[in-house]
PDB file with one MODEL, atoms N, CA, C and O in Angstrom:
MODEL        1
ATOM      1  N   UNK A   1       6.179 -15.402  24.177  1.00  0.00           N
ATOM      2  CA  UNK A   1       5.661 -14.057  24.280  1.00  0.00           C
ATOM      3  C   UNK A   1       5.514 -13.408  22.908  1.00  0.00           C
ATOM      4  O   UNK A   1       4.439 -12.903  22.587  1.00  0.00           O
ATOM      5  N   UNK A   2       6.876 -13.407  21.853  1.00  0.00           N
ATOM      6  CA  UNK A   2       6.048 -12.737  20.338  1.00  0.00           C
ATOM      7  C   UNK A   2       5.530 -13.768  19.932  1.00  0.00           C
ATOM      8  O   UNK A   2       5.333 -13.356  18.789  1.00  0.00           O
ATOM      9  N   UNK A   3       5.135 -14.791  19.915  1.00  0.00           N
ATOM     10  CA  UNK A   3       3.834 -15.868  19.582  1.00  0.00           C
ATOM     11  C   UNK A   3       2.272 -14.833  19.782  1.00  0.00           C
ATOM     12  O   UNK A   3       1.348 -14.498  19.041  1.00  0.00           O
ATOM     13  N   UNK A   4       2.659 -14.604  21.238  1.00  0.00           N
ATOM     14  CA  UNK A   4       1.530 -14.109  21.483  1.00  0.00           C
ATOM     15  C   UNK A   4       0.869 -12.821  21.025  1.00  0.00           C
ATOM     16  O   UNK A   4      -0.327 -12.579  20.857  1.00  0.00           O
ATOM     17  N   UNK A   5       2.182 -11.880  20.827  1.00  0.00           N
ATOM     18  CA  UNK A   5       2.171 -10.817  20.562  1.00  0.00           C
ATOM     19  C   UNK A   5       1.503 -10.710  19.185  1.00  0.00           C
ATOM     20  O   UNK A   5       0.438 -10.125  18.990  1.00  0.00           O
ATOM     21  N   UNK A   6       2.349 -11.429  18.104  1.00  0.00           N
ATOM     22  CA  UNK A   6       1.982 -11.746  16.740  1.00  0.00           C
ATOM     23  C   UNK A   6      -0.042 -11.950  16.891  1.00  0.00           C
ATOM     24  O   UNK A   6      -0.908 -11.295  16.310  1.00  0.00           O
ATOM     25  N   UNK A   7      -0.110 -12.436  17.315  1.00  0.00           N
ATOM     26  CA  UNK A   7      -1.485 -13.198  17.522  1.00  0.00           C
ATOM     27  C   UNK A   7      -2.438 -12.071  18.073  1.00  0.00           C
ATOM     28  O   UNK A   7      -3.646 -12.138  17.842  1.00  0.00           O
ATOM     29  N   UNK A   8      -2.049 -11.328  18.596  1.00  0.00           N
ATOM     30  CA  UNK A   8      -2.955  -9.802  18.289  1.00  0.00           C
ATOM     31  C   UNK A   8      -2.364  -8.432  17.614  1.00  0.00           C
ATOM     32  O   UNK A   8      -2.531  -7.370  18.214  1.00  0.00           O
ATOM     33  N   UNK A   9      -1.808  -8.458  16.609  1.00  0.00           N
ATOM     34  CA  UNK A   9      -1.908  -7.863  15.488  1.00  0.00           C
ATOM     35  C   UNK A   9      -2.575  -8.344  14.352  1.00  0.00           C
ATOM     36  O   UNK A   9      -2.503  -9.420  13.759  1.00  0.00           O
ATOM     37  N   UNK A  10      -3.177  -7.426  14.187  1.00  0.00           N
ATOM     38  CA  UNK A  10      -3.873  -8.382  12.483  1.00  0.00           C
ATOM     39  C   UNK A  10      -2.706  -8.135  11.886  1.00  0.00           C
ATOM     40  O   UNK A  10      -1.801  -7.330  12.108  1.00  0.00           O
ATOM     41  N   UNK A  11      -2.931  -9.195  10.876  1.00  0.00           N
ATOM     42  CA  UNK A  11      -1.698  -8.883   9.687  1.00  0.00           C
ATOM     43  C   UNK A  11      -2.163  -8.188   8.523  1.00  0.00           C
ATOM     44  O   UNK A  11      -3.166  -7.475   8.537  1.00  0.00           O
ATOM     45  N   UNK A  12      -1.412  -8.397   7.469  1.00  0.00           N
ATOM     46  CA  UNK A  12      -1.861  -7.228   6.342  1.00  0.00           C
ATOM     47  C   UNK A  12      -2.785  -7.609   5.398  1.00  0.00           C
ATOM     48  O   UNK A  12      -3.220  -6.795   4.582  1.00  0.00           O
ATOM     49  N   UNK A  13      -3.260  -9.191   5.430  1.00  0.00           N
ATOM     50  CA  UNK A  13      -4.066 -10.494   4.655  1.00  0.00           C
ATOM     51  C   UNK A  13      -5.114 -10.223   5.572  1.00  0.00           C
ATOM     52  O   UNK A  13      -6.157  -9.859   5.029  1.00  0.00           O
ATOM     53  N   UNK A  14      -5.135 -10.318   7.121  1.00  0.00           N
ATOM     54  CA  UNK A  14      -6.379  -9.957   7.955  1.00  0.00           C
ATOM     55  C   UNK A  14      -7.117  -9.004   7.593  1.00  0.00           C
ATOM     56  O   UNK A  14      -8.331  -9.151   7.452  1.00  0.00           O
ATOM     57  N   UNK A  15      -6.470  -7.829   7.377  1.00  0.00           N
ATOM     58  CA  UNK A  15      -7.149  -6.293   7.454  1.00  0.00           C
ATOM     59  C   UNK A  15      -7.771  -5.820   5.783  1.00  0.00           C
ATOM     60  O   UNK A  15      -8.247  -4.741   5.429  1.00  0.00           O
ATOM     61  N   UNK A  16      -7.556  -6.999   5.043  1.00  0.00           N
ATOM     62  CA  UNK A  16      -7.762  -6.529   2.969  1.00  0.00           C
ATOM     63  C   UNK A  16      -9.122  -7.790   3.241  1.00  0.00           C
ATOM     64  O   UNK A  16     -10.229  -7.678   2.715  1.00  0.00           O
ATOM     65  N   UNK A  17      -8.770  -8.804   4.049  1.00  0.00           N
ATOM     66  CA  UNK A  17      -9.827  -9.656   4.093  1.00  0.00           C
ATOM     67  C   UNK A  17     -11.156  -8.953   4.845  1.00  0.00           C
ATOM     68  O   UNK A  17     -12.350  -9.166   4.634  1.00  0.00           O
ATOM     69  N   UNK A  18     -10.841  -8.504   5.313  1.00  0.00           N
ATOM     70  CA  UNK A  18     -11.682  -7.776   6.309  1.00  0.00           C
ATOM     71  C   UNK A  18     -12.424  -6.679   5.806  1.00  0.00           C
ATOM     72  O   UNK A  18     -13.613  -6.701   6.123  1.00  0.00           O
ATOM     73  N   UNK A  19     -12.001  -5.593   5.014  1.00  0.00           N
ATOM     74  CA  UNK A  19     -12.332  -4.843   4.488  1.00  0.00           C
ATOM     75  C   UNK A  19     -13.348  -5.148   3.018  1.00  0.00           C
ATOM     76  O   UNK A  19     -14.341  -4.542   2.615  1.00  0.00           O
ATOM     77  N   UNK A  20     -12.709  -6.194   2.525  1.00  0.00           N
ATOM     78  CA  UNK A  20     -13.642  -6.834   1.258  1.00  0.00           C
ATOM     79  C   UNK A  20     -14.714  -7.199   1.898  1.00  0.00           C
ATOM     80  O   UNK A  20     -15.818  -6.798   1.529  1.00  0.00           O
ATOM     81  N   UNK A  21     -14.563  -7.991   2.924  1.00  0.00           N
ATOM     82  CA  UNK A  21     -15.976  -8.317   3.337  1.00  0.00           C
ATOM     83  C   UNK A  21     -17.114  -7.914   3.903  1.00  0.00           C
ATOM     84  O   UNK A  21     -18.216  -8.461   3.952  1.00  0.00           O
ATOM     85  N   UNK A  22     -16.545  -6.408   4.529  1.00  0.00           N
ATOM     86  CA  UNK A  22     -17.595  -5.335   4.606  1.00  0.00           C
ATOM     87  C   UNK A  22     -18.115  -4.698   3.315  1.00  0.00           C
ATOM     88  O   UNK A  22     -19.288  -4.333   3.234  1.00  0.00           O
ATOM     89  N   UNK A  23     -17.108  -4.542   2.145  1.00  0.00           N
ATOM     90  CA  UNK A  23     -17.191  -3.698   1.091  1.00  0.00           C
ATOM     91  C   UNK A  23     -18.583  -4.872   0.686  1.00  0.00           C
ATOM     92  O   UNK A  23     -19.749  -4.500   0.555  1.00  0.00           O
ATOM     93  N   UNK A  24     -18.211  -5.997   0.572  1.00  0.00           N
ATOM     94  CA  UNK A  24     -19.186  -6.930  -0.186  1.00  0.00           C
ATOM     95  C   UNK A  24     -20.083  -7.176   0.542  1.00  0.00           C
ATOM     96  O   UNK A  24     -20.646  -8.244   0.300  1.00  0.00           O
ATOM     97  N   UNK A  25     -20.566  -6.442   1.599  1.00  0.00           N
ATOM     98  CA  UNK A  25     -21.764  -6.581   2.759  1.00  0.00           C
ATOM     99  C   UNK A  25     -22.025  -8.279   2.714  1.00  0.00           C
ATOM    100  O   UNK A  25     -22.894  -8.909   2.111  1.00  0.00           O
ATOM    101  N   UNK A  26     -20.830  -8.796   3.668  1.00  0.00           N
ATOM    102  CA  UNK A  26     -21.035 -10.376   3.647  1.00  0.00           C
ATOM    103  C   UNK A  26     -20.903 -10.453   5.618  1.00  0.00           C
ATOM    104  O   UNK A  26     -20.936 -11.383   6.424  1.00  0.00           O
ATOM    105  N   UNK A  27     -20.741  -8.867   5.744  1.00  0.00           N
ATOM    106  CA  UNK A  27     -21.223  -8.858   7.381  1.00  0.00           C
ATOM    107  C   UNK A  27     -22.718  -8.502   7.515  1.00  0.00           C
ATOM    108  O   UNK A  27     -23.329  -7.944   6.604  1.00  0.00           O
ATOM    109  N   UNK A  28     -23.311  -8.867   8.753  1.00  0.00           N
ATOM    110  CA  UNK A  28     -24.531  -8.688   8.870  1.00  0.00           C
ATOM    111  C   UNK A  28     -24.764  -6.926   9.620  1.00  0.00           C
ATOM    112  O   UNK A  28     -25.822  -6.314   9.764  1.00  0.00           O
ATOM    113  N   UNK A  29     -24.005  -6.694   9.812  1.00  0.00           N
ATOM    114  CA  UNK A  29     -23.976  -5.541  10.303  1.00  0.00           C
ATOM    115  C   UNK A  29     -23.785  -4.050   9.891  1.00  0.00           C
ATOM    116  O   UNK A  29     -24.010  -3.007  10.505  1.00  0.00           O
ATOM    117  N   UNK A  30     -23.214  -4.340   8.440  1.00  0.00           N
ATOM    118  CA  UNK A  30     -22.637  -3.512   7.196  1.00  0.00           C
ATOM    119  C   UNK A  30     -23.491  -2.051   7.267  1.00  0.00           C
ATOM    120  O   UNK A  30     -24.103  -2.256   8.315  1.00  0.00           O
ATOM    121  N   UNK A  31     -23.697  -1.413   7.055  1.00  0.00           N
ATOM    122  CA  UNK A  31     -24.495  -0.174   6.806  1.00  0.00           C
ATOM    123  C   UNK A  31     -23.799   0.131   5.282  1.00  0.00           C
ATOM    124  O   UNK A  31     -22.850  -0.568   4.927  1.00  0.00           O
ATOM    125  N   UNK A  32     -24.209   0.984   4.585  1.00  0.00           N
ATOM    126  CA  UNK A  32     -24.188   1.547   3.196  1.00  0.00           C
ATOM    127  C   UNK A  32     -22.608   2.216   3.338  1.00  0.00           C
ATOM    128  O   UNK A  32     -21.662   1.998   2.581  1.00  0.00           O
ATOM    129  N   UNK A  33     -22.630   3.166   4.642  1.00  0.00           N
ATOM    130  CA  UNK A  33     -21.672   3.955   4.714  1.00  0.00           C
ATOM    131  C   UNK A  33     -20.263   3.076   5.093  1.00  0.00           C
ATOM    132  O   UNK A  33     -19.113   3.481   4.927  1.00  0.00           O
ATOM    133  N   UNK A  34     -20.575   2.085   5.511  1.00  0.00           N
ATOM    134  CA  UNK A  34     -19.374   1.129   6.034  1.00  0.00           C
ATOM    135  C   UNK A  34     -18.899   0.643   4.659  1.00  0.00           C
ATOM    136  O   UNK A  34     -17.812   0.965   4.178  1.00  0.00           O
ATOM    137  N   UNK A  35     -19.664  -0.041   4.149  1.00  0.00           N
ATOM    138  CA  UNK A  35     -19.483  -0.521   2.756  1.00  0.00           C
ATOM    139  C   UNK A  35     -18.518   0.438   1.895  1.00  0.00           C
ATOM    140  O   UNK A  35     -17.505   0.040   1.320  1.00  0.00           O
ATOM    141  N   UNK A  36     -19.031   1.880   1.896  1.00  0.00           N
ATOM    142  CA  UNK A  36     -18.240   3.025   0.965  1.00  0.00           C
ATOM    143  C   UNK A  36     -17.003   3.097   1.488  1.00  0.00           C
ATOM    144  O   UNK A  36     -16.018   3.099   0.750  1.00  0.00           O
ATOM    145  N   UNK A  37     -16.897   3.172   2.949  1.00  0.00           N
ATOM    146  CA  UNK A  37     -15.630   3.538   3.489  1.00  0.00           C
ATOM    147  C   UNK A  37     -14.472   2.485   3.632  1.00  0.00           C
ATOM    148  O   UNK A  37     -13.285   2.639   3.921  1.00  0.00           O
ATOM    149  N   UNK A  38     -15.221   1.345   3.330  1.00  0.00           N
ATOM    150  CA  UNK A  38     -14.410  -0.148   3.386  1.00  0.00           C
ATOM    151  C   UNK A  38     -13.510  -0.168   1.802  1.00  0.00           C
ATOM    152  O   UNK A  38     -12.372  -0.583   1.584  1.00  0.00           O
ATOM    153  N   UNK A  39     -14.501   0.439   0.862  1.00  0.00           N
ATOM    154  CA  UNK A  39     -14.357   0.076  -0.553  1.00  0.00           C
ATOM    155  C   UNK A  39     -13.587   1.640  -0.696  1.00  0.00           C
ATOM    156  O   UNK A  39     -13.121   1.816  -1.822  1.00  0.00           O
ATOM    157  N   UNK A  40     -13.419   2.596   0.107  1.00  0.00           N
ATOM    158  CA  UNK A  40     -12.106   3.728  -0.381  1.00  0.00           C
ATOM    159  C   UNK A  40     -11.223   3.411   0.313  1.00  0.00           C
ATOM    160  O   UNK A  40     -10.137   3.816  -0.103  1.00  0.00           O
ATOM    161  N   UNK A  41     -11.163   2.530   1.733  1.00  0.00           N
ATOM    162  CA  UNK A  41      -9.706   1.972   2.040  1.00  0.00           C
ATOM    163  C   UNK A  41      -9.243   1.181   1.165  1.00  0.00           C
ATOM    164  O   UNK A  41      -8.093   1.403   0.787  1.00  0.00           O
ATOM    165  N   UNK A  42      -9.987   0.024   0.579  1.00  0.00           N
ATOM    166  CA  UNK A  42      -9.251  -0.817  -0.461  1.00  0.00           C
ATOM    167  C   UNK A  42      -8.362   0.357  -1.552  1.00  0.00           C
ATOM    168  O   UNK A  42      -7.157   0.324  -1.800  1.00  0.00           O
ATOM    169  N   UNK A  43      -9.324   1.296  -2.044  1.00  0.00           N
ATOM    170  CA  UNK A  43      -8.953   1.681  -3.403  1.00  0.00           C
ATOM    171  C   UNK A  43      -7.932   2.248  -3.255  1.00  0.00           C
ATOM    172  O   UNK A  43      -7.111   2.317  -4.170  1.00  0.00           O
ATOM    173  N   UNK A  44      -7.622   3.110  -1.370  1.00  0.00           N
ATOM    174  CA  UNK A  44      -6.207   3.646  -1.318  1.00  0.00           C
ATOM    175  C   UNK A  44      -5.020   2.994  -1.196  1.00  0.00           C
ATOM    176  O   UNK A  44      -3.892   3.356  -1.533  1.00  0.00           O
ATOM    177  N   UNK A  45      -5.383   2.025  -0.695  1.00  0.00           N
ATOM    178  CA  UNK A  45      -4.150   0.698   0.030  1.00  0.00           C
ATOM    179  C   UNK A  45      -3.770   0.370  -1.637  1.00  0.00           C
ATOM    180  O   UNK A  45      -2.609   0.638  -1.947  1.00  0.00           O
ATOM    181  N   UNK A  46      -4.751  -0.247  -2.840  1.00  0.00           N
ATOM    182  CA  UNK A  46      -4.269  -0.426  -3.685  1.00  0.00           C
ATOM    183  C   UNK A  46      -3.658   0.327  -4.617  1.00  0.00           C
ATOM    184  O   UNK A  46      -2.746  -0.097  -5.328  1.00  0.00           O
ATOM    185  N   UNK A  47      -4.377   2.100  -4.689  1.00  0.00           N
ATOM    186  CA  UNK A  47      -3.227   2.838  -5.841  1.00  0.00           C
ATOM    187  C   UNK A  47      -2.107   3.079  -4.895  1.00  0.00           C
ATOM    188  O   UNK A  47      -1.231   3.641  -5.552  1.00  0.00           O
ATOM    189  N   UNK A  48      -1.653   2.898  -3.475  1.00  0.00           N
ATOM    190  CA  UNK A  48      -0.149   3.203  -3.052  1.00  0.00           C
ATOM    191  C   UNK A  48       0.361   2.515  -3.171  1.00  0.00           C
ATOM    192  O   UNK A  48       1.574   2.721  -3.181  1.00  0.00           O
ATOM    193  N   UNK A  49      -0.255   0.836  -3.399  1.00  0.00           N
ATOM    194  CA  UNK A  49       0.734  -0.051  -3.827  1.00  0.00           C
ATOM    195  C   UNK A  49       1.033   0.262  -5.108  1.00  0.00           C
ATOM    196  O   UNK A  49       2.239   0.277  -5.358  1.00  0.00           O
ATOM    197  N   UNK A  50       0.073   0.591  -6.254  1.00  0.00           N
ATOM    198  CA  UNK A  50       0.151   0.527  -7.326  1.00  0.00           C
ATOM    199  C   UNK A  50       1.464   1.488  -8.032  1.00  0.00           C
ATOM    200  O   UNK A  50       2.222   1.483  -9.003  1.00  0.00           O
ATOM    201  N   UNK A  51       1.008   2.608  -6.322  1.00  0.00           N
ATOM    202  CA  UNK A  51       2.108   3.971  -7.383  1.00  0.00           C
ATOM    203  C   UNK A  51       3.622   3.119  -6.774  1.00  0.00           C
ATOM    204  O   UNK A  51       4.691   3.279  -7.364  1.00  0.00           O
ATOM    205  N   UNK A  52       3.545   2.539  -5.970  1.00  0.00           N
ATOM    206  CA  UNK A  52       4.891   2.306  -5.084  1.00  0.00           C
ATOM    207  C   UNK A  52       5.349   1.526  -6.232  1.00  0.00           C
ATOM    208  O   UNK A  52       6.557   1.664  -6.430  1.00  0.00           O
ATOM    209  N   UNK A  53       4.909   0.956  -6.831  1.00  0.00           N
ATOM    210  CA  UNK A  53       5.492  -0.391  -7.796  1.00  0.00           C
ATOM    211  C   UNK A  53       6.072   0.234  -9.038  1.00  0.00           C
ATOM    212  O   UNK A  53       7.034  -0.163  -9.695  1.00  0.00           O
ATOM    213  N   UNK A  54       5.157   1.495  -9.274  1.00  0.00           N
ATOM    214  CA  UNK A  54       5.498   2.147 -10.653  1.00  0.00           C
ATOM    215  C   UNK A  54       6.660   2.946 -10.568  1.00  0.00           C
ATOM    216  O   UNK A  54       7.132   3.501 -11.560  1.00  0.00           O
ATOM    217  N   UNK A  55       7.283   3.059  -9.117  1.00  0.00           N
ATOM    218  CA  UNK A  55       8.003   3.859  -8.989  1.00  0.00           C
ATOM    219  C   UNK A  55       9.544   3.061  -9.234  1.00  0.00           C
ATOM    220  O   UNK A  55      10.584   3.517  -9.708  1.00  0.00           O
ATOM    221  N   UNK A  56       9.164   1.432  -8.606  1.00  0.00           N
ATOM    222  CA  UNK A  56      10.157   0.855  -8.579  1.00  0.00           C
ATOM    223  C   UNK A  56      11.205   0.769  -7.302  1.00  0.00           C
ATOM    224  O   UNK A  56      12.352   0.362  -7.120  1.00  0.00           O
ATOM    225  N   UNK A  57       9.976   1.487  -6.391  1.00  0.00           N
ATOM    226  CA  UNK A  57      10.837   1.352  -4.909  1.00  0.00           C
ATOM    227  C   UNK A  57      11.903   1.883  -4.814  1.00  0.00           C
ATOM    228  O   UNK A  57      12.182   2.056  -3.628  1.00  0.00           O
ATOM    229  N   UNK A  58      12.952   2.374  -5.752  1.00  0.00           N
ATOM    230  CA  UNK A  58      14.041   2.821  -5.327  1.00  0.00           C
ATOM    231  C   UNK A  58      14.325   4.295  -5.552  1.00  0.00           C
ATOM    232  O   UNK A  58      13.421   5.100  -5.778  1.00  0.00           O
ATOM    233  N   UNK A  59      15.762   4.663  -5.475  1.00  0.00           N
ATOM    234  CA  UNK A  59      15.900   6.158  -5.380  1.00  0.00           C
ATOM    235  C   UNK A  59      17.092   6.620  -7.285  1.00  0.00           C
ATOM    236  O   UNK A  59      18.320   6.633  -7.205  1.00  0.00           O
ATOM    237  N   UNK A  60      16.839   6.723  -7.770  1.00  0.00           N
ATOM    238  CA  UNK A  60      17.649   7.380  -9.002  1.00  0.00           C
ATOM    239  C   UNK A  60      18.089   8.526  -8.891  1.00  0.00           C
ATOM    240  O   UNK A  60      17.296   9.370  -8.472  1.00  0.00           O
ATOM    241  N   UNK A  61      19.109   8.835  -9.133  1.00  0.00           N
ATOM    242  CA  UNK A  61      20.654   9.815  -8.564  1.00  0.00           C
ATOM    243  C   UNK A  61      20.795  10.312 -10.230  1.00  0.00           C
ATOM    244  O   UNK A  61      21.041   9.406 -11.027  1.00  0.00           O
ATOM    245  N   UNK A  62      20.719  11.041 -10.513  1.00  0.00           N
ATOM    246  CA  UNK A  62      21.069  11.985 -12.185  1.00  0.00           C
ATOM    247  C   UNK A  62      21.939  12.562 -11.741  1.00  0.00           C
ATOM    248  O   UNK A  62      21.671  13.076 -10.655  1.00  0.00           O
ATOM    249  N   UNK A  63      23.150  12.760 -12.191  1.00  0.00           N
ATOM    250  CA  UNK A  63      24.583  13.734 -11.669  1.00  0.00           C
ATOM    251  C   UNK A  63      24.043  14.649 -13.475  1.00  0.00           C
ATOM    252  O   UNK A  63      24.079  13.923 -14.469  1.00  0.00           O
ATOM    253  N   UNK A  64      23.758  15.634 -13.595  1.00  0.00           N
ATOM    254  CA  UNK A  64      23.076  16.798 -14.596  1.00  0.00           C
ATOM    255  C   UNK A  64      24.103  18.120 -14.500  1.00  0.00           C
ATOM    256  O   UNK A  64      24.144  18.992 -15.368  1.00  0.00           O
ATOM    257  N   UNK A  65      24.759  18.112 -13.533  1.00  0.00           N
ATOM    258  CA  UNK A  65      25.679  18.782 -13.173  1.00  0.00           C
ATOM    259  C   UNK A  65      26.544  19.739 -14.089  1.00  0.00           C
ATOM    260  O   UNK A  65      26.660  20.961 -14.190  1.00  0.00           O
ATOM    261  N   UNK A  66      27.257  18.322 -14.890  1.00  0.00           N
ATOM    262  CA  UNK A  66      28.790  18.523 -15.286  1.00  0.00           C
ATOM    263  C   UNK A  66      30.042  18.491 -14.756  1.00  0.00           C
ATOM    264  O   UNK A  66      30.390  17.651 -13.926  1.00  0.00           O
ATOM    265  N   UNK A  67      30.973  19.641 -15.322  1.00  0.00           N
ATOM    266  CA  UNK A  67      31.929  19.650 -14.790  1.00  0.00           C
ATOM    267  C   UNK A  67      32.905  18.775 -14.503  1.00  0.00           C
ATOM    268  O   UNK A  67      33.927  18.855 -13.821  1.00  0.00           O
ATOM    269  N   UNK A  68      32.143  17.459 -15.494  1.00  0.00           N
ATOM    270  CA  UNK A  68      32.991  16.305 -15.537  1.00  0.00           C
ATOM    271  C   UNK A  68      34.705  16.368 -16.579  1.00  0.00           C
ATOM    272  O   UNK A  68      35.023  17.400 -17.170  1.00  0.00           O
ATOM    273  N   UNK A  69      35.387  15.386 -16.602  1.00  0.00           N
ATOM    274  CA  UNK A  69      36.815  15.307 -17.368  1.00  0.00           C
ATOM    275  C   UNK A  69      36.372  15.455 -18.878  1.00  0.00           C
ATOM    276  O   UNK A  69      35.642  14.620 -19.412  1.00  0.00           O
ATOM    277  N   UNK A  70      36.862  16.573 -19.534  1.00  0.00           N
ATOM    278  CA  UNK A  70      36.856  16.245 -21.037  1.00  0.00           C
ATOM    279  C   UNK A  70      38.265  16.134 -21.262  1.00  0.00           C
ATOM    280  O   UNK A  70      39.290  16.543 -20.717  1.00  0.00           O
ATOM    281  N   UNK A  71      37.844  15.174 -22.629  1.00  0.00           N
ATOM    282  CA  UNK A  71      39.097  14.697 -23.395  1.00  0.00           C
ATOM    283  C   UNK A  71      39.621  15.979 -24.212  1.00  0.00           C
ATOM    284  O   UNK A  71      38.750  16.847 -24.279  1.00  0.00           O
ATOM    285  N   UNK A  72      40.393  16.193 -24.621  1.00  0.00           N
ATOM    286  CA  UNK A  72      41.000  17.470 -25.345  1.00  0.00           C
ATOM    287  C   UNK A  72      42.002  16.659 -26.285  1.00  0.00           C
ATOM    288  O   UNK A  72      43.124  16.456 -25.823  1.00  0.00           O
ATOM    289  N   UNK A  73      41.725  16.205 -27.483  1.00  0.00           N
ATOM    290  CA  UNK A  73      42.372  15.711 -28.503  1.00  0.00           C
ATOM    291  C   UNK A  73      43.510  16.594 -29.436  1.00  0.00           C
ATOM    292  O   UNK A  73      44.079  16.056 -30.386  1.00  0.00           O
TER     293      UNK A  73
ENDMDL
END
């Protein structure tokens, strides 16, 4: 049953393949406007990867605070 399931979801290689190949009107069916809208999904899918990467995926914690132990010599 998730055999099957899997097997109708596109995956995430399906849906970039898919989209290039409208962008590159290598469907017969393409219109101008399909093409544009194929080629601003790519460009968004790629700067969120792009910003996601620059970000480094994770979360950074600055304690800016104070109020930490000083030494008193």
């Amino acid at each position: 049953m998730k055999r099957l399931a899997r097997r109708k979801i596109a995956t995430e290689k399906e849906i970039l393949e898919h989209f290039t190949s409208v962008m590159r009107g290598e469907t017969e069916d393409a219109k101008v406007s399909d093409r544009n809208r194929a080629a601003e999904f790519l460009e968004k899918y790629y700067s969120s990867k792009r910003d996601s990467e620059d970000l480094g995926g994770g979360v950074v914690i600055v304690d800016d605070i104070g109020g930490g132990v000083q030494n008193e010599d």
